[in-house]
C-alpha positions, 0 to 999 in steps of 0.5 A, a space after each residue: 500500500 503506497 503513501 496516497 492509499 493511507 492517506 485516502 482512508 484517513 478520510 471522513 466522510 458523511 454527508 447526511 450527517 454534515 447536512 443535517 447539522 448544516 456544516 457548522 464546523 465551516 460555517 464557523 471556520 476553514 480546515 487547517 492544512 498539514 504540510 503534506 496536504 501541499 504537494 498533494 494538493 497542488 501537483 507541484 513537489 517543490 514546497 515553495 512554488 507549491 505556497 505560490 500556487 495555493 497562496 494566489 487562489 483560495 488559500 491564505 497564512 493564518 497565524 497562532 500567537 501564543 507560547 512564542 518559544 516553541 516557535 523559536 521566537 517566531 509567530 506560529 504561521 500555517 495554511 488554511 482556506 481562505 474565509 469567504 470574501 476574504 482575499 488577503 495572503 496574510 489573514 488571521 482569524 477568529 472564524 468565518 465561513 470556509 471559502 469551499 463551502 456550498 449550499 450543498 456542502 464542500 465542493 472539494 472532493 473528500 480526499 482533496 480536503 485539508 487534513 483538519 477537515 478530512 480528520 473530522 470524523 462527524 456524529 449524531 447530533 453535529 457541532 460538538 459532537 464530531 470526533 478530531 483525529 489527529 491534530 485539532 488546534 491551530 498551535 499543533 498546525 503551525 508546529 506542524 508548518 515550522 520548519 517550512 516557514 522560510 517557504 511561507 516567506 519565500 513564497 509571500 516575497 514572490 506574491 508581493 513582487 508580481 
């Protein structure tokens, strides 16, 4: 079984049950994207060209401002969607709907979704119910996207100079 196998079982899906709660959890906020959701998502392996591509679109950095020593002095950066009507690069956020979201749901197919969304395992009775497994805060994200800062910000450079 190959890397792209695991990945495509790690996926939850259910979408009598997300419609019966009306997709709170977007409607509330966009998934958090891990750093091997990039490639995947982009077709592009270089991680820096890859930011490119998903930063000019629908996605944006969002950032955890917290304990900054485990950030090595740094604000905790990550990738998410973009919040509806909001085309900044740099977008910190306290909430809103996830851009992808439809009337009739996610127009991302399931494995194509950010890992914070395909890890989302939905239940009976809907918001604050599903079950998150794997990382959930935006803290365990941006540890997660520390070592590809440098990338954000090569990435951010080139957005701003075109």
């Amino acid at each position: 079984m190959d890397d792209r196998d695991k990945r495509q079982r790690l996926v939850y899906d259910n979408p009598t049950l997300c419609g019966e709660c009306g997709g709170k959890c977007c409607r509330a906020a966009p998934g958090l994207m891990s750093p091997e959701d990039v490639a995947e998502f982009t077709g592009v392996s270089d991680m820096t060209a890859a930011l490119v591509v998903l930063l000019s679109t629908d996605f944006c950095v969002d950032w955890w401002e917290g304990d900054e020593k485990a950030f090595n002095d740094h604000t905790g950066w990550f990738i998410r969607p973009r919040i509806s009507k909001d085309h900044r690069i740099m977008s910190p956020s306290w909430g809103g709907p996830c851009k992808f979201l439809r009337s009739d749901g996610c127009e991302l197919e399931p494995s194509r979704r950010p890992a914070q969304c395909r890890l989302l395992e939905p239940q009976p009775g809907g918001f604050g119910h599903c079950v998150m497994h794997g990382e959930s805060s935006k803290r365990e994200y941006a540890l997660l996207w520390t070592p590809y800062h440098v990338n954000i910000q090569d990435a951010i450079n080139s957005l701003e100079r075109s």
